[in-house]
C-alpha positions in Angstrom: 39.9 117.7 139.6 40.2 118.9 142.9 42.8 117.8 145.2 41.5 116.4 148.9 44.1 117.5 151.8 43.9 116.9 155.7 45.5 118.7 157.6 47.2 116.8 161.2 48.5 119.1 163.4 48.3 119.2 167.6 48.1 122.9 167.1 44.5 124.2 166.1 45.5 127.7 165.3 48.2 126.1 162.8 45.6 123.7 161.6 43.3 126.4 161.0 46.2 128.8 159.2 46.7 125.9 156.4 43.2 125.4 155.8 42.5 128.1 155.1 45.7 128.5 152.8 44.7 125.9 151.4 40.4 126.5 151.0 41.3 129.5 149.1 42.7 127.1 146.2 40.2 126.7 143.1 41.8 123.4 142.7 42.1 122.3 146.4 39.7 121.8 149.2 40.5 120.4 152.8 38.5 117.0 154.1 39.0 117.2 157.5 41.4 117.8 160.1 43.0 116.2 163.4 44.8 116.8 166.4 46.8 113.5 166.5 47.9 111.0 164.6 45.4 108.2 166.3 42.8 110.9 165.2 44.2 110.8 161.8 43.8 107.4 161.3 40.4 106.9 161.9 39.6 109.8 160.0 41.6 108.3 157.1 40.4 105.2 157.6 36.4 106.7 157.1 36.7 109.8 154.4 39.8 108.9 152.3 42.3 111.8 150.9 44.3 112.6 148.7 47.2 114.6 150.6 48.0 114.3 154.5 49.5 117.3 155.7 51.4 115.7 158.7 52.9 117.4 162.2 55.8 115.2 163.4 55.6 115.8 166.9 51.7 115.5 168.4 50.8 113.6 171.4 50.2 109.7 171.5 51.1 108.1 168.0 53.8 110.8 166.9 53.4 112.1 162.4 56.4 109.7 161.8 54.6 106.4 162.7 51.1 108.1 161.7 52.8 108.3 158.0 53.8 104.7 158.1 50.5 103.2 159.1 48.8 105.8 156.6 50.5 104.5 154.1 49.7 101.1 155.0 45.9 101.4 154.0 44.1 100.7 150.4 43.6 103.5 149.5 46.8 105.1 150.6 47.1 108.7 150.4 50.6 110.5 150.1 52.1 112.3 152.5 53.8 116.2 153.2 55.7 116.1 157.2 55.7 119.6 158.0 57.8 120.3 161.3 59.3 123.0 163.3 62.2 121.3 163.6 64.9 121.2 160.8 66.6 117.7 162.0 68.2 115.0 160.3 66.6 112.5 161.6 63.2 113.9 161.1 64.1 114.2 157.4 65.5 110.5 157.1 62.6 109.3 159.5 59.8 110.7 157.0 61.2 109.0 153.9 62.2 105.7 155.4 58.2 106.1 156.3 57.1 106.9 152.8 56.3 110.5 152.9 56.9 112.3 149.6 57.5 115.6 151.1 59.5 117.4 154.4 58.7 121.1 154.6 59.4 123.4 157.7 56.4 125.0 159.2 57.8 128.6 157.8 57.7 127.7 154.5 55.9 130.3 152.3 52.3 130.0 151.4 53.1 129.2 147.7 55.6 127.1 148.4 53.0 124.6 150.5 50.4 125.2 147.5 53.5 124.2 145.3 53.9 121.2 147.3 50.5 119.8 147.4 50.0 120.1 143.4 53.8 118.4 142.9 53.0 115.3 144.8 49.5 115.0 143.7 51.0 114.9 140.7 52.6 111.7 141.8 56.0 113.7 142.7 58.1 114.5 145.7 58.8 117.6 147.2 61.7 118.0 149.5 63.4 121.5 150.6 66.9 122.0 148.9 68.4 122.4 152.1 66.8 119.0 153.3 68.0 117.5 150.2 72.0 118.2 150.6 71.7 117.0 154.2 70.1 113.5 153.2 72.1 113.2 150.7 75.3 113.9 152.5 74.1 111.2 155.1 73.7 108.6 152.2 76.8 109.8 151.7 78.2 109.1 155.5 76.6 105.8 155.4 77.8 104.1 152.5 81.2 105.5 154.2 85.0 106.3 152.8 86.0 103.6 150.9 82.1 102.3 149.0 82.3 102.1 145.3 79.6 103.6 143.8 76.8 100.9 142.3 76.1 101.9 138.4 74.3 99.0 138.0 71.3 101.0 140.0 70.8 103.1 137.0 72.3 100.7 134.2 68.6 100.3 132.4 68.6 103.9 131.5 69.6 105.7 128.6 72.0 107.6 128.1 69.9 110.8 128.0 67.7 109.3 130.8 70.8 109.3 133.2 71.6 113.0 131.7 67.8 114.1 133.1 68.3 112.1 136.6 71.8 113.6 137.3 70.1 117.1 136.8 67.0 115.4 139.0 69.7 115.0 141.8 71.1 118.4 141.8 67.9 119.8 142.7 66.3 121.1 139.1 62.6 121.3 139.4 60.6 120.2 136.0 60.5 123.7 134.6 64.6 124.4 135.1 65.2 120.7 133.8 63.3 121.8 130.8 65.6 125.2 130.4 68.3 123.2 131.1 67.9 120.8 129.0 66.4 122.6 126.1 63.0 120.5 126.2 59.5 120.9 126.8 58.1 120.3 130.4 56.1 117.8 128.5 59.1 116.1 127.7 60.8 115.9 131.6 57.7 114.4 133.2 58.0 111.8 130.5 61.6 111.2 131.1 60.7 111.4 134.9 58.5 109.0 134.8 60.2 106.7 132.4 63.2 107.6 135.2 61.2 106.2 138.4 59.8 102.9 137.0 63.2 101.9 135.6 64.7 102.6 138.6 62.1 101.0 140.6 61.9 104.5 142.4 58.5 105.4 144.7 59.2 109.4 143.6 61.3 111.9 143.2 63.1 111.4 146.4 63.8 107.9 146.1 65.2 109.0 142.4 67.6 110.6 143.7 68.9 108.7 146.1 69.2 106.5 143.6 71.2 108.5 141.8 74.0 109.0 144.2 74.4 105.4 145.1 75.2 104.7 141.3 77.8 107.6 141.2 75.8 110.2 139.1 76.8 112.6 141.4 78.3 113.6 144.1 78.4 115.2 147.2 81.1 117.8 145.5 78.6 118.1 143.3 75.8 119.2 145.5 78.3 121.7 147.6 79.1 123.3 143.9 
């Protein structure tokens, strides 16, 4: 099956660098691109994809608000931000959107490829260095003296909770399976088994989930 991708960027010499990153995939071929995220839309809205490669800064309707209407439509595709910028509140403005993915713009070839397949695959993908920084927000906002909430994660089991801790410290499927002496088989069952009983959109949301019941910690993360 081969994975549909758009590319949205206000740059055309960017737009046509991931292209053709992307064209040279057997598995992957890109729909169409645009220069804004007003262009986006209606593109969306007439040739439906699978992934949106999304700029955050364009001209006119901005990738943050772009995402959020995207993600609005039937069908909705999912969504990578790619920026520049490696900012907070570009990270935390993506999610609370609904994108499953935050990459900087010098991220390595493989590393976009990666990212496409992982959240066609119904995943997230979020840099590690991202990930600490979100998470140390949570952290920030639930402030000094919030008890942690274990009834967030109280329909698990207790090997379930074992695979989301790991999840949260940043293990990708394959090191969850070496870690955990399993098949990869095995993690995207427990994954998956992980998100709906957490009531989780991906990955992402996973693991936010995780450190608002106390699985782990920002000690945890900084170790």
């Amino acid at each position: 099956m081969t994975i549909r991708v758009a590319v949205v960027d206000d740059q055309q010499l960017v737009r046509a660098g991931f292209a053709m990153v992307i064209d040279s995939q057997p598995d992957m071929a890109v729909g169409w691109q645009a220069g804004d995220g007003q262009e986006a839309l209606g593109r969306l809205s007439a040739d439906p994809v699978d992934i949106v490669i999304m700029d955050v800064q364009m001209p006119g309707l901005d990738g943050i608000e772009a995402t959020r209407r995207a993600l609005a439509a039937d069908p909705a595709p999912r969504v990578i931000v790619l920026t520049t910028f490696d900012i907070d509140r570009y990270v935390l403005d993506a999610i609370a959107a609904g994108a499953s993915g935050f990459l900087l713009k010098d991220t390595d070839p493989e590393q976009l490829l990666a990212s496409i397949r992982t959240v066609a695959d119904g995943d997230a993908t979020l840099s590690a260095r991202s990930t600490r920084r979100l998470l140390d927000h949570v952290r920030r906002g639930l402030g000094t003296g919030s008890a942690p909430e274990p009834a967030l994660v109280e329909g698990l089991t207790a090997r379930e909770a074992e695979f989301l801790r790991h999840m949260a410290l940043g293990l990708n499927n394959g090191e969850l399976a070496e870690r955990l002496f399993v098949s990869e088989a095995t993690v995207k069952t427990h994954v998956g088994r992980i998100l709906a009983k957490t009531g989780s959109r991906d990955r992402v949301q996973a693991v936010l989930t995780a450190f608002r019941a106390g699985l782990v910690t920002a000690a945890d993360l900084r170790g």
